[in-house]
Every structure is written in structure tokens, then in C-alpha cells.
N, C-alpha and C positions, 0 to 999 in steps of 0.2 A: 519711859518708852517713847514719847512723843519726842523726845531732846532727840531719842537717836531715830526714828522717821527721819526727823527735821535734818538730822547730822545726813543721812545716807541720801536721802532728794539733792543734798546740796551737793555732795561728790558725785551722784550723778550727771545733775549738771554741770559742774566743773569739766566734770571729764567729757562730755558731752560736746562744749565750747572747743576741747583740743584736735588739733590735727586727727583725723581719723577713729577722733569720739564716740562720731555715731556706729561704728560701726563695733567698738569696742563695747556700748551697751545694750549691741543688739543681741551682740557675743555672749551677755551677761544674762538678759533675760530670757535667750535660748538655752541656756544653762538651766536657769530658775525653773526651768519647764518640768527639769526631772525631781521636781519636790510634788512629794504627795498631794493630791487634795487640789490645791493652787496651781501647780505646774502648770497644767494645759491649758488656764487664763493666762498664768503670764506668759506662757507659750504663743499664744492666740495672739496677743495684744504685741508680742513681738515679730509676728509675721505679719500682720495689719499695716503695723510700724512701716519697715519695709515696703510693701505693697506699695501703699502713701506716699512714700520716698522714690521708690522708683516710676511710680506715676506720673510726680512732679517733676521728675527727670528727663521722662519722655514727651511730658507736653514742652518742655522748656526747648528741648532738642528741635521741636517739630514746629515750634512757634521761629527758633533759630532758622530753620532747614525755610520755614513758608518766606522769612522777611529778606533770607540771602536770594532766593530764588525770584522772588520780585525787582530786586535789587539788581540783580544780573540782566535780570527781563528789560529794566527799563534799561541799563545800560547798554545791551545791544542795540535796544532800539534808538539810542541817539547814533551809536557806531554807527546802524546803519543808515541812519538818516544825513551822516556825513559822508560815508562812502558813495549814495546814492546823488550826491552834491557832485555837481560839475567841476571839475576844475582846469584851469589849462596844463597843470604837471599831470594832470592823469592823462589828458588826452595826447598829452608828449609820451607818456608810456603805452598809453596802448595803439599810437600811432608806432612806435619803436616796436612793438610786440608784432605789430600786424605786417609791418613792410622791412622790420629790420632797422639796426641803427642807421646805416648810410643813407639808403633811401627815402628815411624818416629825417633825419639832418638837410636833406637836399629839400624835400617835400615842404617843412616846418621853415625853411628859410626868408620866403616872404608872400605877403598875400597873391591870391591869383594861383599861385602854384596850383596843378590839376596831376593826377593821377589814375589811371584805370583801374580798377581792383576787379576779382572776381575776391567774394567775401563769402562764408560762412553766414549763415541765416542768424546764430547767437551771438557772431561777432557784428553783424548788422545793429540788434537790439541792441547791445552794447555799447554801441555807436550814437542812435537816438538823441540820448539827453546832448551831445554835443552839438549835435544837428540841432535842435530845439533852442540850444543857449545862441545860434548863431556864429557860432567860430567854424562849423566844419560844412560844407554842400554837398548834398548826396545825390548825385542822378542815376536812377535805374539803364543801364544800355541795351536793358530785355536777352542779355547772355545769359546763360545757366549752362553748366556744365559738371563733369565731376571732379572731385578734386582729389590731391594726393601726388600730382606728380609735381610739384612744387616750382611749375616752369610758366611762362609764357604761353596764356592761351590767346592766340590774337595779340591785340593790344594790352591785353588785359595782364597783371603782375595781380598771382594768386596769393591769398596772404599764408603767411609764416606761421601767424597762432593757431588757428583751427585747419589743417590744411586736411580736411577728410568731409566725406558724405558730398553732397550738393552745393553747387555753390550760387551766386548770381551776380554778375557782373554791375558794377557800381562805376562812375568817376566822384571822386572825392575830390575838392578843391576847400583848400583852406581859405579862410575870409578874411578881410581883413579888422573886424572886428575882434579878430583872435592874439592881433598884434597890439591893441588898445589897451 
């Protein structure tokens, strides 16, 4: 009797180590459940089984789920610590964004160049860090107007990208630090 214990533990495990093992012994002792007497221990021990299994399943997922979630976190946060980076190709695109290609070609062409804007209060912020690094000069002209009809107010050339709500009149002048 002990040979064949010994014999059935081992086909257990065998079978256990295969592809889709476990679940074929779980098959087995849900079985075993409908024998008198015994059944509903090894019933018992085979939903426990289970349980167990899918517990370690769920912490594994959630241990996955927390270390990708960090992992995205920090990565945005260097994105955005490069997108918040100055650079002179961004301010060529958002000088293109705000006055148009042509105007932005003529503008960008060489230090000193000046322009009137009427701006966008977000596109102002926007603007800032360039202001800051020295490549671009901002002077308020004390205009404010509304925007949206995408023309000539005064001197001022409204911009392209946000051209709606409120706006306030700026001259930008490119520096020559920007040519450097």
C-alpha cells in the first residue's frame, strides 16, 4: 500500500510539472470529492488549492500593474521635463504656429527683427521660458483687444494659434543670442 501512495504522489507530480497540470489535478481532486466519507476534505483542500493560486495570481498582476505604473510615472516625468526644456527648434515652431510660416521665416531671419503681436494670454505663458533663456523680447504695448477676426489690429498682427477670447498686444523681437 505504501509503494502505491508513493507510485500515485509521484504521478501527481509529474502531471503537475506538465503544461496545464495544475489544473488537471485540480480536475482530479474535484472529482475525489464525490467519494464517501473523504470527498468533501479532498474537495475542500482542492478549492483552498485554487484560492492559493489565484491569490498569487492576483498579487503577481498587482505587484505588475503597481511597478509599470511607476514606471510610466517616471517616464513621463522626464518627457516632460524635456518638453518643458527650451529649445531653439521649438521656438521656430511655435514662432511658425503663432505668425505663420512666411512671417516666421522673415521674423527668425536675423537678430533685432521686431514684430507687434496681439497674443493669446496661453500663448503668452507659452512663450515665457524663451523669454527667460534670452532668445526672444517681450514688451507689453498696453493693447488688449478681442480676437478672432484674424486681421490687423493697428500695428499689431493677431496670432494664428489661439486666435479667440482676449488678447494683448506684445512686440516680440528676436535677440541675438538666439542666433548663437
Amino acid at each position: 500500500m505504501n509503494d502505491n501512495k508513493k507510485e500515485l504522489i509521484d504521478k501527481m507530480n509529474s502531471l503537475i510539472d506538465k503544461p496545464a497540470g495544475k489544473q488537471a489535478a485540480r480536475f482530479i481532486l474535484t472529482s475525489l470529492g464525490a467519494v464517501p466519507y473523504f470527498g468533501g476534505i479532498i474537495s475542500a483542500g482542492s478549492a483552498l488549492w485554487g484560492e492559493i493560486e489565484q491569490h498569487e495570481f492576483n498579487e503577481t498582476i498587482a505587484n505588475w500593474a503597481n511597478k509599470t505604473d511607476q514606471e510610466i510615472e517616471t517616464l513621463l516625468g522626464q518627457l516632460n521635463n524635456l518638453l518643458q526644456t527650451p529649445t531653439k527648434a521649438k521656438l521656430a515652431l511655435i514662432i511658425g504656429e503663432i505668425m505663420g510660416n512666411d512671417l516666421a521665416n522673415q521674423f527668425l531671419s536675423k537678430p533685432g527683427n521686431q514684430i507687434p503681436m496681439v497674443l493669446n494670454s496661453v500663448t503668452v505663458n507659452e512663450l515665457h521660458p524663451f523669454v527667460d533663456q534670452g532668445w526672444l523680447g517681450f514688451q507689453s504695448t498696453g493693447s488688449v483687444c478681442s480676437m478672432g477676426a484674424l486681421c490687423r489690429v493697428g500695428k499689431h498682427v493677431e496670432e494664428l494659434k489661439r486666435p479667440y477670447g482676449m488678447g494683448s498686444g506684445f512686440v516680440l523681437t528676436i535677440r541675438e543670442s538666439y542666433f548663437v
